[in-house]
N, C-alpha and C positions, 0 to 999 in steps of 0.2 A: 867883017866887023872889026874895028879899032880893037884892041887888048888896051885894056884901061883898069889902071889898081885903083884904088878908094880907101881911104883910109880906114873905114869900116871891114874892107874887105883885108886889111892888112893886117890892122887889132880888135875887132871884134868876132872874126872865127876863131874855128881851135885851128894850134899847126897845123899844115897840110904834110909836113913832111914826120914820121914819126921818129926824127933823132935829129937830136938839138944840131948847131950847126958846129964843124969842126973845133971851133977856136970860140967858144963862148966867150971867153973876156973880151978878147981879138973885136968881136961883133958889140960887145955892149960899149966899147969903146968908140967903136965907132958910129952908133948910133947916140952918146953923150955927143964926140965933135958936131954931127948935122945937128943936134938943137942946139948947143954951144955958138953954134957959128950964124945959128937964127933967132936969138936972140929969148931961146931956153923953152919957147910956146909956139908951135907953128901950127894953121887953120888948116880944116882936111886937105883942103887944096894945095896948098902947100908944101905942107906932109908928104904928099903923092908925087909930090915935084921931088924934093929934097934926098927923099928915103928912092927913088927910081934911079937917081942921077947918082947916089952914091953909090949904087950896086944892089940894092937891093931887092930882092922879091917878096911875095907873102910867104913864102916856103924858109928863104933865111930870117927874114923879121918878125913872124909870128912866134918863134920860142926862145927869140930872144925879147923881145915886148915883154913877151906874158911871164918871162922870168926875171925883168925888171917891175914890173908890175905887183907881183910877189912880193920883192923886196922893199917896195914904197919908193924905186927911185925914179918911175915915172908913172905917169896918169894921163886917163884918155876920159874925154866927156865931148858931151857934142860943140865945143868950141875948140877941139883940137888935142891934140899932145904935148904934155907940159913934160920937163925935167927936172928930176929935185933932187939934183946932187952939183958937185963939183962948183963949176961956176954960178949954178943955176938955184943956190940952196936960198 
């Protein structure tokens, strides 16, 4: 069976992993560039392209999401994940 992320499965569980990831800004950084560089909204499909290709898993992305999420600097609804910082305010 394919291994296939979903963006559901990326930002709407809890962490999987129970300790943020080494470099928390390192990673919220890097998840501002992937929507930065997609034009600040990208569709689940998308999403799961962008966030796989940059490195990422549900294990790094889920605590840093959900600790942007917190903060108000990004947002998840069923048309995708928006960014609302930096370039994207």
């Amino acid at each position: 069976m394919p291994r296939t992320l979903t963006l559901a499965l990326l930002l709407a569980t809890p962490a999987l992993a129970d300790t943020a990831p080494p470099d928390m800004a390192a990673q919220k950084d890097k998840v501002i560039a992937v929507l930065e560089a997609n034009g600040c909204t990208l569709a689940p499909d998308a999403a799961e392209k962008a966030f796989t290709d940059a490195g990422f898993t549900p294990e790094t992305l889920n605590p840093v999401a959900d600790a942007m999420m917190a903060e108000g600097t990004l947002s998840f609804d069923s048309s995708g994940i928006t960014l609302k910082t930096g370039k994207c305010k």
